[in-house]
C-alpha beads as a LAMMPS data file, in Angstrom:
LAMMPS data file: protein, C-alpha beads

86 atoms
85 bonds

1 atom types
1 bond types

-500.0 500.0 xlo xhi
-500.0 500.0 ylo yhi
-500.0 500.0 zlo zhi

Masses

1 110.0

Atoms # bond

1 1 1 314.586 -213.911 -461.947
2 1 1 314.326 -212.308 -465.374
3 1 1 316.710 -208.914 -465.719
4 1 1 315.392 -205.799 -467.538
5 1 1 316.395 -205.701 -471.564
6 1 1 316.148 -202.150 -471.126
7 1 1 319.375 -202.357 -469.228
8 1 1 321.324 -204.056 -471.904
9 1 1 319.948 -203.231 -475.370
10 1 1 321.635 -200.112 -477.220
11 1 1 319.806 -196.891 -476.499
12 1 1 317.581 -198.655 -473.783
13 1 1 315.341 -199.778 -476.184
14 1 1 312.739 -202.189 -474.726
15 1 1 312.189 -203.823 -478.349
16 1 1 315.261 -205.956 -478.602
17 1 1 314.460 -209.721 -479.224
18 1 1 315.804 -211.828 -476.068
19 1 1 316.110 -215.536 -475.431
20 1 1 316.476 -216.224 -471.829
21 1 1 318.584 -219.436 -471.276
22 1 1 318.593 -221.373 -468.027
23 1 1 321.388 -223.689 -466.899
24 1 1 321.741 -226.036 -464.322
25 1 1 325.808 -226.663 -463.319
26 1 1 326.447 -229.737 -460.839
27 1 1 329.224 -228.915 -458.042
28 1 1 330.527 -225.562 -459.646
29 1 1 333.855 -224.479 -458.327
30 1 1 332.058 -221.351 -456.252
31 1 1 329.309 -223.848 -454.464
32 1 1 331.105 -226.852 -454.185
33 1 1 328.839 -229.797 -453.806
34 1 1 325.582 -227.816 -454.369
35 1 1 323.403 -227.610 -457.767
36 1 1 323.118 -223.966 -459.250
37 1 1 320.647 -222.870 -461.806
38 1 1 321.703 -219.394 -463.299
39 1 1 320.140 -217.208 -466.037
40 1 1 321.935 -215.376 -468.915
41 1 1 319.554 -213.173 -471.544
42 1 1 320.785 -213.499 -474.995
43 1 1 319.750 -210.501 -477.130
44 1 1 319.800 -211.753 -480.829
45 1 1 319.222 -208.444 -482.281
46 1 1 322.516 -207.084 -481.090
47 1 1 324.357 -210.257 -480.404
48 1 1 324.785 -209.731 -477.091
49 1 1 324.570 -212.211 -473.645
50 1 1 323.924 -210.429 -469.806
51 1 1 324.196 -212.927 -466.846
52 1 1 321.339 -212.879 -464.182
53 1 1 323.011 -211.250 -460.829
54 1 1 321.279 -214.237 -459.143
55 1 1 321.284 -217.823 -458.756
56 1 1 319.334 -220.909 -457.442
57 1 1 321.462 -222.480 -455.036
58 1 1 319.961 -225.666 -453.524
59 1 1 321.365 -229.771 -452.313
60 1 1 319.709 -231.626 -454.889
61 1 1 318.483 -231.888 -458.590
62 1 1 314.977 -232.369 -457.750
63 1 1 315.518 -229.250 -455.635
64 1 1 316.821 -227.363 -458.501
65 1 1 313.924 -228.185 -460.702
66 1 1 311.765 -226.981 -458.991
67 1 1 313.016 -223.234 -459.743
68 1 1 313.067 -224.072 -463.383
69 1 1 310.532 -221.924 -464.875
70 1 1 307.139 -223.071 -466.364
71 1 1 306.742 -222.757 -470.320
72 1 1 308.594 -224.237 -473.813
73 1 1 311.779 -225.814 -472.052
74 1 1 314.040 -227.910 -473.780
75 1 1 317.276 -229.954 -472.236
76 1 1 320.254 -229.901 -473.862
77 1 1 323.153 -232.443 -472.784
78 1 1 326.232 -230.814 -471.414
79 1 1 328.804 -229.827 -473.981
80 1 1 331.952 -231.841 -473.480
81 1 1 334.363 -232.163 -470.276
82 1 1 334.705 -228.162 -470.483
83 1 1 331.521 -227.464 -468.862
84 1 1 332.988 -229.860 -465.483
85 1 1 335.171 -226.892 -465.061
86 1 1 332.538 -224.489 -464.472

Bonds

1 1 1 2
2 1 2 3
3 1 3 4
4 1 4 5
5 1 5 6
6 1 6 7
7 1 7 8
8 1 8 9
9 1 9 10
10 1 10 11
11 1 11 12
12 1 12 13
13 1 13 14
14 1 14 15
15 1 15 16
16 1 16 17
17 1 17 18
18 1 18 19
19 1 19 20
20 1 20 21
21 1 21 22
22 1 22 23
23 1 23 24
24 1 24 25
25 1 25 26
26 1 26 27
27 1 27 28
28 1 28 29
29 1 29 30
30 1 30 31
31 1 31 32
32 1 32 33
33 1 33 34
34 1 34 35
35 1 35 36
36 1 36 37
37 1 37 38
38 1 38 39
39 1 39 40
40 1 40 41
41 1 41 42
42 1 42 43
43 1 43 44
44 1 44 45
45 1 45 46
46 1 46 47
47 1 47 48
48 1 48 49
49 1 49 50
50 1 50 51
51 1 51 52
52 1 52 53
53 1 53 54
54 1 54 55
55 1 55 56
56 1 56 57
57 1 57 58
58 1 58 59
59 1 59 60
60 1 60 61
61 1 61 62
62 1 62 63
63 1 63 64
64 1 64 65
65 1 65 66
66 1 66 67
67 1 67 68
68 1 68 69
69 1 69 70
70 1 70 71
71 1 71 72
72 1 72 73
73 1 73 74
74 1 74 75
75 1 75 76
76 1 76 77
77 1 77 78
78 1 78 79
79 1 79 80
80 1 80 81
81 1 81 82
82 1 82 83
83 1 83 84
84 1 84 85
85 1 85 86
């Protein structure tokens, strides 16, 4: 569930380049023993990252795929033990 740029971008311009990222977290602290997908928008012209409001909240990977949006997806491996904490 996309947000608005307009929201976010200085002035409410609607022209700021955005990336929107996608991440899938495996038994977060908040839903413990659930998979959650959640959204951030990265705005590269003003440095700036927004959090979606909402998540996918579901009881199995296959389950959470199947919110991941169609188009040019890539999958990056986690990041270390620091992302277990989220």
């Amino acid at each position: 569930m996309p947000i608005s740029e307009q929201s976010f971008a200085p002035g409410g311009r609607s022209d700021a380049a955005r990336l929107t990222v996608w991440t899938i977290y495996r038994h977060p602290s908040d839903y413990p023993g659930r998979w959650v997908m959640r959204g951030h928008e990265i705005f590269l012209s003003v440095g700036m990252v927004r959090s979606h409001d909402a998540c996918f909240v579901v009881g199995s990977l296959d389950e959470i795929r199947a919110y991941v949006p169609a188009g040019d997806l890539s999958c990056r491996p986690r990041a270390g033990r620091l992302s277990s904490h989220l």
